[in-house]
N, C-alpha and C positions, 0 to 999 in steps of 0.2 A: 186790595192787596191780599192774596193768600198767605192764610197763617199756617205758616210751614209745619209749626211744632205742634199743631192741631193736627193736620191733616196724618202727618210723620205716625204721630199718636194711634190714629183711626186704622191705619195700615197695619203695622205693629200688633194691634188689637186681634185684628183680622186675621192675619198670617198666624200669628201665633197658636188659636184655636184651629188651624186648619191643620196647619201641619201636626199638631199633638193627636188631633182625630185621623189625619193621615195615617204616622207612624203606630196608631192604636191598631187600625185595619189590616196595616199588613203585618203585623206583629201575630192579631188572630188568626190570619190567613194561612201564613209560612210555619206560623211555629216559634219565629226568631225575630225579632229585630232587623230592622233594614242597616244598612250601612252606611256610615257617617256620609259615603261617597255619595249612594243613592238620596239618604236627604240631603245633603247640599245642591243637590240638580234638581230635586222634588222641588226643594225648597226657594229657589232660584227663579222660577217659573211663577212660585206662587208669591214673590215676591213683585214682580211685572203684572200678575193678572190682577194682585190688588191694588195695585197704583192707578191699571188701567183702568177698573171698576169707582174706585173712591172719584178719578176724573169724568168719569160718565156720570157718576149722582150728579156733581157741581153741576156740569153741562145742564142736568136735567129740569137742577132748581136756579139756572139761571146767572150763577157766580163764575166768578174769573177762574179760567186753566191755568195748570203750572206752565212754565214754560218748560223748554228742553234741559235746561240747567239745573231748573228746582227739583225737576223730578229722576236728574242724577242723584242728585243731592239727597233726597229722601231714598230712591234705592239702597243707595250705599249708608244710609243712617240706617234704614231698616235690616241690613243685613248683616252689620256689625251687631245690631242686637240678637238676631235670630243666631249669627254663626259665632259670633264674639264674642263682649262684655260690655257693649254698648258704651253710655260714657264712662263706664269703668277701663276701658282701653286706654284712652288717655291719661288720666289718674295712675297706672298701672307702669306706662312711659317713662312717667316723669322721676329720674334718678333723686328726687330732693322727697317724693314721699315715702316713707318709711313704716307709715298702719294708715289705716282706713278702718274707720269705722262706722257703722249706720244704725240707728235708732229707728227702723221704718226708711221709707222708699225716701223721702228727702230732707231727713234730720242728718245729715252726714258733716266727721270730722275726721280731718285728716292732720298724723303728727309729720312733721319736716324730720329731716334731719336736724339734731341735737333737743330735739324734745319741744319745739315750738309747737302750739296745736290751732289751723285754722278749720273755719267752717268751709266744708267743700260742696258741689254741686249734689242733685237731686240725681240719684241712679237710676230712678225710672218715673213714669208719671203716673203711679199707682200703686199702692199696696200689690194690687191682686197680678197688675204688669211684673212689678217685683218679685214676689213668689215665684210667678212664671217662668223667669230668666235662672232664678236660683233652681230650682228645679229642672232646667236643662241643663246647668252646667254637670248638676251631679247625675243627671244619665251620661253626659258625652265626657264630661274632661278629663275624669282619673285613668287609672288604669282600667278598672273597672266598673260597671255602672252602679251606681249609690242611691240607695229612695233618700226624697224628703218629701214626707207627707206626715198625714195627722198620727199615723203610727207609727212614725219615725219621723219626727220631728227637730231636730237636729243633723247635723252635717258637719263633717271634715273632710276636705278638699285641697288638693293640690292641685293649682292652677299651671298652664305650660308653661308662664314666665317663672316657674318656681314658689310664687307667692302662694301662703298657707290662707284656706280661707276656713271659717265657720259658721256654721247658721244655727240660728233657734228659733222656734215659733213655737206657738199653742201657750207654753208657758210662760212667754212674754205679754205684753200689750200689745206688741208690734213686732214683727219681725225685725232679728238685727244679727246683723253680718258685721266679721271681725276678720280684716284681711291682712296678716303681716307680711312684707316684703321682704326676700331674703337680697338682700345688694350684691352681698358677696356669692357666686356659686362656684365662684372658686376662686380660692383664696391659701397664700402658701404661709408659711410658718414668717417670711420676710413682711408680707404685709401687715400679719398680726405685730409686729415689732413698730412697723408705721404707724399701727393704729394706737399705740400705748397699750394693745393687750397684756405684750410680753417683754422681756427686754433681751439682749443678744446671751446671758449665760445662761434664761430660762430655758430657749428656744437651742442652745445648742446641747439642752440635756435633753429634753422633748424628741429634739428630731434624733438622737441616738436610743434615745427609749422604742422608737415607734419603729424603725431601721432593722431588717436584718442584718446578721444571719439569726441573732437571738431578740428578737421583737418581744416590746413587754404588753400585755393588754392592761388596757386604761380605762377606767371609768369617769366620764367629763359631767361631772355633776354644776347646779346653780340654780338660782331662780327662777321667776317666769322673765324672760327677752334681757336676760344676761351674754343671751350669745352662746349656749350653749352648740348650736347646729353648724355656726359659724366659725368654732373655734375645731369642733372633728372635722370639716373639711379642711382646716390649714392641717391638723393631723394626717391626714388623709394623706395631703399633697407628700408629703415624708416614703410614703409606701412606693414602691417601686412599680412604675406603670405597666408593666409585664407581669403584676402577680392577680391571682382569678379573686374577685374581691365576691361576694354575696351580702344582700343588704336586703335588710329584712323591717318591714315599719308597717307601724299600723296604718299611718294615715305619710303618704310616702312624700317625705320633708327634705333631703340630702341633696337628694337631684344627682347624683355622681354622672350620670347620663348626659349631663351638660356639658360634660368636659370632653372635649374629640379625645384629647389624649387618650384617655380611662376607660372612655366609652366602652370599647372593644373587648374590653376584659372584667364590663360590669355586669353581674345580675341584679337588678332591683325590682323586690316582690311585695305585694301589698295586702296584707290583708281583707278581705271580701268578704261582704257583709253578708247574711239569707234573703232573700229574697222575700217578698210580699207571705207567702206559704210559709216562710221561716228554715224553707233548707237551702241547701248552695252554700251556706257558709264558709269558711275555709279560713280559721284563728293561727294565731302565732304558733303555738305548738308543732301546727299539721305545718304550714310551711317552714319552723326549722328541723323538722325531721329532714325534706324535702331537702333543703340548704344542705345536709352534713353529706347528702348523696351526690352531691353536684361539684364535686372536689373543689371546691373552694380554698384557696390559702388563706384566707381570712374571713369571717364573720362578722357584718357592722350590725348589729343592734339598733332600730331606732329607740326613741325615748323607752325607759322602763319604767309602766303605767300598772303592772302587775305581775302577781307571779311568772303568767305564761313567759313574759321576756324577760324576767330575771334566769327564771331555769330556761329558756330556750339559751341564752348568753354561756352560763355555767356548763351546760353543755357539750356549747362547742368549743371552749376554751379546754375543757378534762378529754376532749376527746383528740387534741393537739394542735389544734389550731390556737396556736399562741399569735401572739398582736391583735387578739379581735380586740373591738371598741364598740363601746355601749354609753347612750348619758343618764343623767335622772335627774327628777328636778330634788332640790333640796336644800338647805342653808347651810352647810357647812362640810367641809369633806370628811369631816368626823359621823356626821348625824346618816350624809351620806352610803355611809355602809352598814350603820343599823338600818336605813328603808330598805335595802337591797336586803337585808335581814331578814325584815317582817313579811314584805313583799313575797318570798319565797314561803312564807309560812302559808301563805292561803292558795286553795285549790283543791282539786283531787289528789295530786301528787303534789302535796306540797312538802316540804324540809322542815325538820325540826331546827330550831335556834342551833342547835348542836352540830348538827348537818350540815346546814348551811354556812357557818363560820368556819366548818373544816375547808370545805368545799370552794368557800371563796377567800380564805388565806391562801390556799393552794393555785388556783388559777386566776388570780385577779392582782395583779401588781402597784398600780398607782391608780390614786382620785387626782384629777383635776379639778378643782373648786373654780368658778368664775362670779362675779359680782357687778353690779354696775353703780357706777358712781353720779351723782345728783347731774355733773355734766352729758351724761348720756357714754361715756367711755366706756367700755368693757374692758377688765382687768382681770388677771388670776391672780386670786388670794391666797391659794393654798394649795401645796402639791402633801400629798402624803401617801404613805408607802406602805402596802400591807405585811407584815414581818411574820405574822401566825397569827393562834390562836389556839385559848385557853377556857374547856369546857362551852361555855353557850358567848363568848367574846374575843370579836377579833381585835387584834395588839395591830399596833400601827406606829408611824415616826412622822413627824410633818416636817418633811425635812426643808420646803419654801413654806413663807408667811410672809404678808405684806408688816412690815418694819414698826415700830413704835414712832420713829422720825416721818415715817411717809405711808399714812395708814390709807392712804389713797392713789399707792403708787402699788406698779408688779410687782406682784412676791419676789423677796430675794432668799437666799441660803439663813437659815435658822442656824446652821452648825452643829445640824445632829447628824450629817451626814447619811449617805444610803448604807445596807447592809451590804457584807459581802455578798452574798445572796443575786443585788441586785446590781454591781458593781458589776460583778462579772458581763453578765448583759449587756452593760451599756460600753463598756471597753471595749466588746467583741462590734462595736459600729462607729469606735475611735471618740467614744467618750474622753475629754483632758481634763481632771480636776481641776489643774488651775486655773483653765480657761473659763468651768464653769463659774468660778467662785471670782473671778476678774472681771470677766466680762469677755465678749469675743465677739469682735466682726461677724456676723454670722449672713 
């Protein structure tokens, strides 16, 4: 009996050093990189020629041939790992997983939905197999091609089904890959209501906040896998699919490009790393100059990990592009705006404490706080309102908080109410007080 998963293995092995020596030659050759199109056909061939060759040794030492079946079956294994994610494909499928994780090529756990964690299959049959595959995702899958190697030894990766993945080596034991699944790629402000994120008076202040004709920009700050990416798409879905959106991330997480609707009227730009030499670069900064030239009606921010995107954000909110949206990780929608603070303090052009409190009283409206709760729920905790600012401190109103009676439940109205300020804003998209403070079919 042929051992498939042997033979599978041997191919795999095979193909893999070819085609990487392939795309090295003509890479010398040309100048450039071939084209995903040209190795897929390269690679296509050399997928056939080592099936054919691996069944010529058997022959030679006397062992059984595959049949015509088995050796579909190994093509199409092997070319889902060369062109794919191998058994990561599967895994990737399956709507009940929600992370992946890998300790090394077959230490793998996967969390379900609501936070169960099992032991999952072996992603490759080898450390050095595994490298290998991780290492072609980040030449082919992003936007742009990504090293991982010994001088760049880590990896952020957006996969095409939207899933966020990451890698580290050298400073590991073992290499390990960290793959969150985004479920939601699009998701409106009615689902977050299904999901217990929000309840119908938060959601009918939110979608009048984020609404023209006077859209407020919002900062969705929380945790790590609070939902922060999950909750600016239901924002998102608020925005009027006729307005030119730009979307600017370091490591590109939103996906907006998912939605046909949107599509049409989305920019999504990714930061690009230097190259092996160290030039090619191309940081947050240089693409949101890029962004404010590209008339944009609004500005999305990804995560704010540094000055550059705190000031790329500030920006283009002082430059009148009101409703942009930005998140940050942080624990509270207070602490929230001192990291957006400090963050702006480092750089070459960075803001003084001073500066920057002016600057983001001024163009920065609301935090969104989000939290997750022991059942795996995501919830906003806290809405609050920036009103000014005084010397090197911005003043604020928190005007939702999750309740004393239900500290595990959506924020409701506190009863400090919004300023006039921000009042006006939200009437001009049919804001009803007393619907927010009621509640409202939304």
């Amino acid at each position: 009996m042929v051992d498939l998963r042997r033979f599978t293995s041997e191919v795999r092995s095979g193909v893999g050093r070819d085609l990487a020596d392939w795309e090295a030659d003509q890479t010398a050759e040309r100048g450039f990189a071939p084209s995903p199109e040209e190795t897929e056909v390269w690679g296509d061939q050399a997928i056939i020629r080592a099936v054919e060759a691996a069944s010529r040794r058997r022959m030679a030492r006397g062992e059984m041939v595959l049949s015509e079946f088995d050796e579909d079956t190994v093509i199409s294994s092997v070319r889902s790992w060369v062109f794919g994610h191998g058994v990561l494909d599967s895994l990737l499928a399956d709507d009940e997983n929600e992370n992946i994780v890998a300790n090394g090529h077959d230490n793998v756990t996967i969390t379900k939905v609501g936070g169960r964690r099992v032991p999952g299959p072996a992603l490759a049959d080898s450390e050095e197999e595994f490298e290998q595959l991780i290492r072609r995702w980040a030449a082919t899958e992003g936007k742009t091609e990504r090293r991982f190697d010994d001088s760049q030894p880590y990896l952020d990766l957006r996969l095409p089904d939207g899933s966020r993945l990451h890698a580290i080596k050298g400073v590991t034991s073992r290499l390990c890959v960290s793959i969150r699944k985004h479920r939601h790629l699009t998701i409106s402000l009615n689902d977050l209501i299904r999901l217990g994120t929000i309840d119908e008076s938060l959601a009918h202040t939110l979608a009048c906040a984020i609404r023209p004709p006077l859209p407020c920009s919002i900062l969705v700050a929380g945790g790590t896998d609070t939902g922060k990416t999950t909750f600016a798409r239901g924002l998102i879905s608020e925005i009027p699919i006729n307005e030119r959106l730009i979307v600017i991330e370091d490591n590109a997480e939103l996906g907006l490009e998912f939605d046909p609707a949107r599509a049409s009227h989305v920019v999504e730009m990714e930061v690009r790393q230097p190259n092996i030499e160290g030039v090619g670069g191309i940081g947050m900064e240089v693409l949101g100059r890029q962004a404010l030239r590209m008339r944009p009606d609004r500005l999305i921010i990804g995560e704010c990990r540094s000055g550059h995107e705190v000031r790329t954000m500030l920006e283009a909110m002082n430059s009148g592009h009101e409703g942009s949206l930005t998140t940050i990780h942080a624990d509270s929608s207070r602490s929230a705006l001192t990291k957006m603070q400090t963050y702006a303090l480092t750089g070459s052009d960075a803001l003084s404490m001073e500066a920057s409190a002016s600057l983001i009283s001024l163009v920065l409206h609301l935090v969104v706080h989000l939290r997750k709760l022991p059942d795996g729920t995501r919830v906003v905790s806290s809405v609050r309102e920036i009103t000014g600012a005084k010397d090197d401190q911005l003043q604020s109103n928190e005007v939702y908080a999750s309740s004393e009676a239900d500290t595990d439940g959506p924020a409701v109205p506190t009863g400090t109410g919004f300023t006039p300020r921000l009042m006006e804003r939200l009437r001009a998209s049919g804001y009803d007080h007393t619907t927010a403070l009621n509640g409202w079919g939304y």
